[in-house]
N, C-alpha and C positions, 0 to 999 in steps of 0.2 A: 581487484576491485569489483569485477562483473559479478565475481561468486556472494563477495558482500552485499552485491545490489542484490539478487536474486534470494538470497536468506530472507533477508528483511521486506522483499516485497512479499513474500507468502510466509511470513510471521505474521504482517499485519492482516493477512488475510486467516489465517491461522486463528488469530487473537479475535478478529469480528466472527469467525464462527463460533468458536467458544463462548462469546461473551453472550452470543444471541440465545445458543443453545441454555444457558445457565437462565438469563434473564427469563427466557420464556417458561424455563422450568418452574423457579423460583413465583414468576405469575401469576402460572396453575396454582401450585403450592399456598404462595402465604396470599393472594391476589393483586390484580394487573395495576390497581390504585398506588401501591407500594413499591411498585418495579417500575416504572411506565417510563420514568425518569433514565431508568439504566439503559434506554436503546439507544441513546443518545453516543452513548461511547461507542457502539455498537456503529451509528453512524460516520462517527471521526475517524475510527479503521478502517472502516472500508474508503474515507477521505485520503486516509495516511495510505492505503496501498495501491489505488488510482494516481495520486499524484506521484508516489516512489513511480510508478509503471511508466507514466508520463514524462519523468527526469530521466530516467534512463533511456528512455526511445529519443527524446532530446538531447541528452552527451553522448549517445552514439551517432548521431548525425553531425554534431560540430565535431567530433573526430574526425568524421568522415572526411569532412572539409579541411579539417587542417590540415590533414593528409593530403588532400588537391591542393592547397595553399603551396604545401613544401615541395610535392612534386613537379607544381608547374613554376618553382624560383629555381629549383635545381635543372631544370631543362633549360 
């Protein structure tokens, strides 16, 4: 499951630089009036790989705990 979390948080980090690098190309190209719209998604990944980063630093800490839960019933 860790390997999954870590794909997918630098996917979506992956996918917002891609998307910025295109948008800004496309810009230049056909102009910013036409694109301006697309940075948008641009901002939702980098939303979707903050909050993935955030989940995961969060289920590793109530692991943590449930770990102290189980070993302080078994003592």
């Amino acid at each position: 499951m860790q390997l999954y979390n870590k794909i997918m948080q630098y996917f979506w980090l992956a996918a917002a630089i891609i998307i910025f690098v295109l948008t800004t190309y496309m810009s230049i190209v056909e102009g910013l009036n036409k694109w301006v719209f697309y940075y948008v998604f641009v901002v939702i990944a980098l939303l979707m790989f903050f909050m993935k980063k955030w989940m995961v630093k969060r289920m590793e800490k109530h692991m943590k705990f449930l770990e102290e839960q189980q070993n302080r019933q078994e003592n």
